[in-house]
Legacy VTK file of the C-alpha trace (Angstrom):
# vtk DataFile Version 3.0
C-alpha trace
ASCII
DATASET POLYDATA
POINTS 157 float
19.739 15.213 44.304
17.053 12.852 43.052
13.851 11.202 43.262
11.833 12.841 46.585
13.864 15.602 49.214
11.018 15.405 51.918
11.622 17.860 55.094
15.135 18.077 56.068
15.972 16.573 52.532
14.709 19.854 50.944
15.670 22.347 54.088
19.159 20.728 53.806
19.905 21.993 49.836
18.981 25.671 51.004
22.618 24.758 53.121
24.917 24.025 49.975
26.638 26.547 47.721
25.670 24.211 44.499
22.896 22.697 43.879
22.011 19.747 41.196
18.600 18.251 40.738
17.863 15.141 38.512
14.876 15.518 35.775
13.228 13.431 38.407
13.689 15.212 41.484
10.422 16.526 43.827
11.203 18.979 46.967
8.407 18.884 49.632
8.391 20.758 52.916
5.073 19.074 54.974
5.944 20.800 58.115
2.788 22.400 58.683
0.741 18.880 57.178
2.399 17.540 60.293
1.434 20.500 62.961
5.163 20.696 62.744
6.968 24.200 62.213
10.281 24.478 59.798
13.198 23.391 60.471
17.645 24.110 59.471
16.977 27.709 59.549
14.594 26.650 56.711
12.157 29.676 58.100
14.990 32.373 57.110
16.779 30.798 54.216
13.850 29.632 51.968
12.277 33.001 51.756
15.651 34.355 51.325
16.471 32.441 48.408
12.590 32.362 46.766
10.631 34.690 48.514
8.422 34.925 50.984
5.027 34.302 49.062
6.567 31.227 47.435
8.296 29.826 50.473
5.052 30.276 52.708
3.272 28.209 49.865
5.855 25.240 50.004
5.355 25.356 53.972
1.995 26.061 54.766
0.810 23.957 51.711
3.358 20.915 51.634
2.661 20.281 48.261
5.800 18.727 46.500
7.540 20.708 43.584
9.363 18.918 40.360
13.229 19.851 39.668
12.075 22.341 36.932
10.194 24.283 39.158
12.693 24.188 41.756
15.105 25.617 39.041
13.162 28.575 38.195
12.469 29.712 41.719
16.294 29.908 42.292
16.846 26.449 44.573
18.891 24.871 41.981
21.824 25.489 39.760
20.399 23.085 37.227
18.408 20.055 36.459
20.226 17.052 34.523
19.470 13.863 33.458
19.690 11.245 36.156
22.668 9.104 34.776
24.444 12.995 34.073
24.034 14.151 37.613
27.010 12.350 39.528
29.113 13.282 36.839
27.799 17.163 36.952
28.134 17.474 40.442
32.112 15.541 40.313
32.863 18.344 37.723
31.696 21.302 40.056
33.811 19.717 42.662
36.895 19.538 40.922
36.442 22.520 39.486
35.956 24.212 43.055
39.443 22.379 44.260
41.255 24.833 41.677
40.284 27.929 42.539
42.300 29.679 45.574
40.599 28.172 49.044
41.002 31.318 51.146
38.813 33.161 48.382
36.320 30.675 48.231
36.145 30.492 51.624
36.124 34.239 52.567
33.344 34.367 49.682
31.234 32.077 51.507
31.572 33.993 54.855
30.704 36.987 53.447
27.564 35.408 51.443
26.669 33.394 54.659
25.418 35.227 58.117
26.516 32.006 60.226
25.982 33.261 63.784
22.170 34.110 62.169
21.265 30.572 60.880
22.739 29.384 64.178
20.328 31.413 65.792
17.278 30.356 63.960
18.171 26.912 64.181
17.809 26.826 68.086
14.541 28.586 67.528
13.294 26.788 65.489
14.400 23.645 67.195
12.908 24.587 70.072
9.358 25.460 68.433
9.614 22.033 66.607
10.016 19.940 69.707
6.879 22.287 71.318
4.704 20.970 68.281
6.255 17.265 68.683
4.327 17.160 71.770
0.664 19.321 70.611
-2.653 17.312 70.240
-2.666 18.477 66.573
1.214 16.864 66.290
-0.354 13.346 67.901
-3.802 13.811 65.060
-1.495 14.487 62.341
1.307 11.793 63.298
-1.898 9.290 63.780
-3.538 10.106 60.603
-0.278 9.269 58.627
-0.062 6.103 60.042
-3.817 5.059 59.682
-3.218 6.245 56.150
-5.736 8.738 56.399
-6.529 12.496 56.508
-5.816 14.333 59.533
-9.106 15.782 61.215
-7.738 18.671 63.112
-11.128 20.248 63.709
-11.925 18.161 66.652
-9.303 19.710 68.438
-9.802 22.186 70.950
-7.788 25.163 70.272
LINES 1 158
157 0 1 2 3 4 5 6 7 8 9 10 11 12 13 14 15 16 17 18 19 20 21 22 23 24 25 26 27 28 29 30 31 32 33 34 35 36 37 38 39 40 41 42 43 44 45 46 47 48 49 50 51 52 53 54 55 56 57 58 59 60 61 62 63 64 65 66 67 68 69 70 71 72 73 74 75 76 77 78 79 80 81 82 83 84 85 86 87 88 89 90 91 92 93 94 95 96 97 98 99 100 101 102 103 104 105 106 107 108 109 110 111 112 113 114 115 116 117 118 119 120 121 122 123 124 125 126 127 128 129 130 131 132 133 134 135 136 137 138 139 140 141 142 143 144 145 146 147 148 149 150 151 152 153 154 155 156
């Protein structure tokens, strides 16, 4: 991945079994900048994979972090030059297409709770589509397009 991973473009990487980041590469999760709640399971797997002080940071913050960063807290494999990371991620691949399939696969079922991330997607779908339609959703949504900060304290709670 490269350049900026905003929203589902970061929630989607916490889905793939390898994960390569150019030099140049910024993850942001703005949910909460947009009254918006997580999304892809994002709520479970993030703190999963980082923890739950980090993860609640990237959410409740939705400040951007640089492919180094993402390395160390465990969201990448590695970081590589721009013009290296087609060719990194190819080699993974084909490297992948020799080992046995039914091992790799049975390895990802057993590293994977499926029916759980299933689960917490319709959750969380449903809570996102709840805070589509909040007066804090319609400030924040406005705000961003009158390229502006959001003022969320004239809103009744």
């Amino acid at each position: 991945m490269q350049g900026n991973a905003v929203g589902v473009g970061t929630t989607m990487l916490l889905h793939c079994d390898l994960v390569f980041l150019a030099e140049t590469a910024r993850l942001m999760t703005p949910f909460v900048n947009l009254a918006l709640v997580p999304e892809a399971a994002s709520s479970w797997l993030l703190p999963a994979r980082i923890g739950h002080v980090r993860a609640y940071q990237m959410f409740a913050l939705g400040e951007p972090i640089d492919a180094t960063t993402a390395l160390a807290s465990g969201l990448a494999n590695a970081v590589v030059p721009a013009t290296e990371l087609r060719q990194k991620a190819m080699a993974a691949a084909v490297t992948l297409t020799k080992r046995p399939a039914g091992a790799l696969s049975a390895t990802k079922k057993l590293m994977r709770d499926f029916e759980r991330i299933a689960a917490r997607i319709v959750v969380e779908s449903e809570l996102f589509k709840e805070r589509l339609r909040t007066p804090e959703a319609r400030e924040a949504f406005a705000a961003f397009a009158e390229r502006r900060q959001p003022d969320f304290t004239k809103l009744s709670s």
